[in-house]
C-alpha positions in Angstrom: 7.2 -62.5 -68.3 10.3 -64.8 -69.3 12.5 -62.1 -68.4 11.3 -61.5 -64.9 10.9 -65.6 -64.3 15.1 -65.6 -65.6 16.0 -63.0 -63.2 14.1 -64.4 -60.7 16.1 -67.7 -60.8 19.4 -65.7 -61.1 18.8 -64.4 -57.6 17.2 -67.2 -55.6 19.9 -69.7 -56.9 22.6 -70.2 -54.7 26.6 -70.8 -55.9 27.7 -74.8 -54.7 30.6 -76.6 -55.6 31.8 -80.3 -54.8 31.2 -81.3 -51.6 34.1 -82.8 -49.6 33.2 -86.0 -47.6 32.5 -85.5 -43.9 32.6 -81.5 -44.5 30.7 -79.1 -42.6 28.0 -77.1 -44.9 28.2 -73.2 -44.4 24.5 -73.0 -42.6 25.6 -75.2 -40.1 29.0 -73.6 -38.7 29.2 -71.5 -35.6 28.9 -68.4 -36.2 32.1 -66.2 -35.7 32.2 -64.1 -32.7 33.5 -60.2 -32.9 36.9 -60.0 -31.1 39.8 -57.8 -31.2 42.2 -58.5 -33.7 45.0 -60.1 -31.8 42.3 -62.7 -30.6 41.3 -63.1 -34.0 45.1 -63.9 -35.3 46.2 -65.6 -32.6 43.9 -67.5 -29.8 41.1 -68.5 -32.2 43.2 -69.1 -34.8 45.0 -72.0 -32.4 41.9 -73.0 -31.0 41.7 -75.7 -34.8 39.1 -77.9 -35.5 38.0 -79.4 -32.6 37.1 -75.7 -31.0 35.1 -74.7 -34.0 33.0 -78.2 -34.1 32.4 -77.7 -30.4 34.4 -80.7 -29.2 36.1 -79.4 -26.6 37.0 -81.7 -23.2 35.6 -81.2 -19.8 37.2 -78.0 -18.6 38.4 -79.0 -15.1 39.1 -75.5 -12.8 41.3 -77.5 -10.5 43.4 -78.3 -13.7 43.4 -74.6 -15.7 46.6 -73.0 -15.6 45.2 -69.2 -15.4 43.0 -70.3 -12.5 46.1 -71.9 -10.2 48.1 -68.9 -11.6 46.0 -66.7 -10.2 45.1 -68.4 -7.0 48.7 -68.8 -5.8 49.5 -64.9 -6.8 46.3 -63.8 -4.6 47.0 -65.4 -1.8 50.5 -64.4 -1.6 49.6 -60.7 -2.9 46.9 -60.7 -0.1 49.5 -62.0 2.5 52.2 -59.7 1.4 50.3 -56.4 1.1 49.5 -57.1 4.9 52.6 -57.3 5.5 53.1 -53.5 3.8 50.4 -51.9 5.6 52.9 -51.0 8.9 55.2 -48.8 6.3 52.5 -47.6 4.5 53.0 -48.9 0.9 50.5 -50.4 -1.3 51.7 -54.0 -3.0 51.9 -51.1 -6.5 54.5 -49.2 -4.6 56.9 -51.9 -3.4 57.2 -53.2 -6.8 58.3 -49.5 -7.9 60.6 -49.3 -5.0 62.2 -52.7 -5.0 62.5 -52.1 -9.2 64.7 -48.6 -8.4 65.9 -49.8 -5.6 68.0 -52.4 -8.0 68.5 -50.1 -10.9 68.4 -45.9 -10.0 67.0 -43.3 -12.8 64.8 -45.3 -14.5 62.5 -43.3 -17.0 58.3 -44.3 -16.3 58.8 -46.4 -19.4 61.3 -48.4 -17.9 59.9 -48.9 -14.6 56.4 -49.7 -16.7 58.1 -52.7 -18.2 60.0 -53.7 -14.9 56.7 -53.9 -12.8 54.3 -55.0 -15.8 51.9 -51.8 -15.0 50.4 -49.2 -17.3 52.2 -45.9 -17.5 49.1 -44.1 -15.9 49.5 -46.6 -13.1 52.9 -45.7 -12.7 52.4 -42.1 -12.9 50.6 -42.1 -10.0 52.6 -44.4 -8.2 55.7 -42.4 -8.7 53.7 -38.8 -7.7 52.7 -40.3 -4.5 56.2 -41.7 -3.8 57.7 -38.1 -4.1 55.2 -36.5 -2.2 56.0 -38.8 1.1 59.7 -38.4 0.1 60.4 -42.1 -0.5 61.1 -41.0 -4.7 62.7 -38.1 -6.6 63.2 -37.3 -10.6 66.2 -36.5 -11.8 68.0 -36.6 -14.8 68.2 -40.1 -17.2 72.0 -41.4 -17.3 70.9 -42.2 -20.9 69.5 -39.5 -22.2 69.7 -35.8 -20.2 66.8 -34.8 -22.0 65.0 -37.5 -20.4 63.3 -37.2 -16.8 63.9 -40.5 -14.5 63.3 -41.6 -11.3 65.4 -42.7 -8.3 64.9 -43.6 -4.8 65.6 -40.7 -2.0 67.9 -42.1 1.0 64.8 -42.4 3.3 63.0 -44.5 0.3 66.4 -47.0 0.2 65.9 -47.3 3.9 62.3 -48.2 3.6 62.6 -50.5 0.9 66.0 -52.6 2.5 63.6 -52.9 5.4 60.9 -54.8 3.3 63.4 -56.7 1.1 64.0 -59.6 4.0 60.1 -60.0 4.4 59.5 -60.2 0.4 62.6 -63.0 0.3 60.8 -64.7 3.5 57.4 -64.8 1.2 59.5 -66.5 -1.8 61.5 -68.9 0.8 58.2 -70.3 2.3 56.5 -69.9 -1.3 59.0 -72.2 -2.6 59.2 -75.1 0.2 59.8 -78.3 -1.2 61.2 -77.0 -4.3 64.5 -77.5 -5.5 66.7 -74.7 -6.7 66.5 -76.4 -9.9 62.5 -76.3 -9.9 62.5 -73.1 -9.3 64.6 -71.6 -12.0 62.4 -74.3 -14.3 59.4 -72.1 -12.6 60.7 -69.2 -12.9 61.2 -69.4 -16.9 57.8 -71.6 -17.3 55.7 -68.4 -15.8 57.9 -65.7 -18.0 57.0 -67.8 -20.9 53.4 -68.1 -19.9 53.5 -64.5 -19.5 54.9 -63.5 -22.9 52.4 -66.4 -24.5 49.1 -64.5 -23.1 50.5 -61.4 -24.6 48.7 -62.1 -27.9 45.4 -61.9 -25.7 46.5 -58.2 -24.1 46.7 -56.4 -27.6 
């Protein structure tokens, strides 16, 4: 009967050391949510002490960077792909276009990481490019084993017609700017975009 009481003890007590002033015991922290494990190295591991206590500030949408981000790139994605509708391109197209436009026989990886899409994206961007003409795949200048993709003449034609309406979009996108802001702009949003990369693991 000793025995069993001894055992009994063993398991029901519970392993504690010193306890730090003004620490947190282990019942009462948040429980961890499951996330990928980019989120869990990066994002959550930034988020510090005040995140994981729940003492977070007011979160203001007028004032959070991915919602302006994304509201200023709608409206002038929505404007622009109105403006592609007469030639028959989606706003996924143009950027293919314009990217081969300024650099011929580019491989899908290539044109992947110019236009930030996903290779399948691409794929089908490309296949529906050739079949209207506007796109043909030839040979990489890098490697001949490797296939690219280059604009056909009537795809340069259709694209130098667009180019003065996209730099129309960025002149009246960038009223009130100075050249000097813009360049500032221009490296603040690749650097946001690189940051969030930690997030699209």
């Amino acid at each position: 009967m000793k025995k069993a009481v001894k055992g009994s003890a063993k398991k029901s007590a519970v392993k504690t050391g010193p306890v730090k002033a003004g620490a947190v015991p282990a019942a009462a922290r948040p429980k961890a949510v499951k996330t990928s494990q980019a989120t869990r190295g990066g994002a959550v591991a930034m988020l510090g002490a005040a995140a994981l206590a729940h003492d977070l500030p007011p979160h203001q949408l007028g004032r959070a960077v991915p919602y302006l981000l994304t509201r200023a790139g709608e409206r002038m994605g929505n404007s622009f792909s109105r403006e592609l509708r007469p030639f028959k391109l989606t706003l996924n197209e143009w950027r293919v276009c314009v990217a081969l436009h300024l650099q011929a026989h580019q491989r899908l990886s290539e044109i992947a990481a110019h236009t930030s899409a996903d290779l399948s994206t691409i794929s089908r961007v490309i296949d529906g490019l050739i079949r209207r003409g506007l796109a043909q795949r030839d040979r990489s200048s890098v490697d001949a084993r490797a296939i690219a993709v280059s604009l056909t003449p009537a795809g340069v034609v259709l694209t130098e017609k667009i180019i003065p309406i996209a730099q129309l979009y960025e002149r009246v996108a960038l009223v009130g700017i100075s050249d000097e802001e813009a360049d500032t702009l221009r490296g603040l949003l690749r650097r946001v975009y690189d940051n969030m990369g930690v997030l699209a693991r």
